[in-house]
matplotlib code that plots the C-alpha trace (Angstrom):
import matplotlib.pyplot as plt

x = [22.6, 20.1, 17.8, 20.7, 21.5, 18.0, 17.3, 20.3, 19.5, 16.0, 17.4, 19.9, 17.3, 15.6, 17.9, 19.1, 15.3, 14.4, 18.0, 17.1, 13.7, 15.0, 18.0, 17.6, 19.0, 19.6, 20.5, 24.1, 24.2, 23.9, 22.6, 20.4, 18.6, 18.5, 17.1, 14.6, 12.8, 13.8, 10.5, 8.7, 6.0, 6.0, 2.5, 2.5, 1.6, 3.3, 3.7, 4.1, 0.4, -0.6, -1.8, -2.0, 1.6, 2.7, 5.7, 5.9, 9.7, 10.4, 12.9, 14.4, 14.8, 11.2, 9.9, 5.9, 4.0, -0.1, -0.5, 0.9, 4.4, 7.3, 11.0, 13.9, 15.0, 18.5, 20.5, 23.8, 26.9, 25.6, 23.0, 20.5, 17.5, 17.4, 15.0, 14.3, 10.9, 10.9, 6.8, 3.9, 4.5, 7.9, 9.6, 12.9, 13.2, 16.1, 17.2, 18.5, 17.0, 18.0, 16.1, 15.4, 13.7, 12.5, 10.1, 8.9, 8.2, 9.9, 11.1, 12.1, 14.3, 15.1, 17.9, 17.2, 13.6, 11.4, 8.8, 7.4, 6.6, 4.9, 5.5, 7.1, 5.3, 5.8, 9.9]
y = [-34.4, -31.8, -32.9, -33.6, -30.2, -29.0, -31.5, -30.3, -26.6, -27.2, -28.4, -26.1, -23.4, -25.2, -26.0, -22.1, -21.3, -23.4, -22.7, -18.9, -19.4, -21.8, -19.4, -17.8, -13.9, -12.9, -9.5, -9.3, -5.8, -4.7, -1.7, -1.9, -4.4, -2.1, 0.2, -1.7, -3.0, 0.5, 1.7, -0.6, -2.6, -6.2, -7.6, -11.1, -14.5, -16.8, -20.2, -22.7, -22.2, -20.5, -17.1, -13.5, -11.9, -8.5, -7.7, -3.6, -2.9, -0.1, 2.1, 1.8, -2.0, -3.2, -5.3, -6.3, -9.0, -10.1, -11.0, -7.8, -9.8, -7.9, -8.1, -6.8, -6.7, -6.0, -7.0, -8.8, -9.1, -11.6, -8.5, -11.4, -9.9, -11.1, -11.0, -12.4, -12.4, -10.6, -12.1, -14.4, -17.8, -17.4, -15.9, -16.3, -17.5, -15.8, -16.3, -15.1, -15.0, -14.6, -11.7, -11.9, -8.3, -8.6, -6.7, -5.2, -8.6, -9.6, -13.2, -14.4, -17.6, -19.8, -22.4, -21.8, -22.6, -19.8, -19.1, -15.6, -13.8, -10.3, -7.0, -3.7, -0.7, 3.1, 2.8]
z = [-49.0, -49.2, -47.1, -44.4, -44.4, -44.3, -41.0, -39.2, -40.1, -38.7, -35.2, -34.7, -34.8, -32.8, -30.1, -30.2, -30.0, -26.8, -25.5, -25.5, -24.2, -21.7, -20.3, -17.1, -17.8, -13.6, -12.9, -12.1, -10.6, -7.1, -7.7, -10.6, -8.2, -5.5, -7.9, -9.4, -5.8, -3.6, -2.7, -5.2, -4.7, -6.8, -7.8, -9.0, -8.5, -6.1, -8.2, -5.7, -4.5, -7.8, -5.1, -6.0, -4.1, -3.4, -1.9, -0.4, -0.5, 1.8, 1.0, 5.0, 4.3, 5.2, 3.9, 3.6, 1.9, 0.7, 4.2, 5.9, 7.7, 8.1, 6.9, 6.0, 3.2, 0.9, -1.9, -1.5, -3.4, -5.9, -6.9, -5.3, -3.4, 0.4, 3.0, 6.6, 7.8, 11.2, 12.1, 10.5, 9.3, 7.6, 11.2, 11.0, 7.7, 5.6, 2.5, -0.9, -4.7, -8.1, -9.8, -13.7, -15.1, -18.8, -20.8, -17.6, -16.1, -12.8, -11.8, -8.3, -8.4, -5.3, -6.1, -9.4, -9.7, -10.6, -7.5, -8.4, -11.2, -11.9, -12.5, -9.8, -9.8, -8.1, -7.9]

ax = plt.figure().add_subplot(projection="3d")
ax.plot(x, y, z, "-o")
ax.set_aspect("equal")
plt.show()
């Protein structure tokens, strides 16, 4: 019985540990966003390709990144930060992503996959 007890204490605190490491904490307000990126500029790594990125958030709306394209930027109702690449390679290209601020560290999620991470400086 012991034992038992001790097994199914040990995977509950597991479970609650991985569930908490796992769980995805997105900022859900519009203007604590817009406060965190307004005249900010995000240095980090682009996952996908495993790159250095840095994202120059104007506090007009621009929006510039590593390779020096231009967008606009804002952040929408769902406090998600939005952009649509005006030039470069991306022209065109809009879309919306979750943003998850912990101990100073910055995450980008698209569709829920994490696809930047780093840290904003001079806001």
């Amino acid at each position: 019985m012991q034992k038992t007890a001790l097994t199914l204490l040990a995977t509950l605190v597991l479970a609650t540990a991985s569930g908490g490491a796992l769980a995805q904490k997105f900022m859900t307000d519009k203007v604590e966003v817009e406060k965190l990126l307004t005249g900010a500029t995000f240095i980090g790594v682009y996952l996908r390709t495993e790159s250095a990125y840095t994202l120059k958030f104007g506090s007009d709306g621009t929006l510039t990144d590593t390779t020096g394209a231009k967008a606009r930027w804002w952040v929408d109702e769902q406090a998600r930060y939005c952009r649509e690449w005006l030039d470069g390679k991306l022209k065109g290209n809009t879309g919306c992503m979750n943003v998850e601020f912990e101990d100073g560290q910055v995450a980008l999620y698209s569709e829920g996959k994490k696809v930047v991470e780093g840290i904003v400086t001079g806001n």
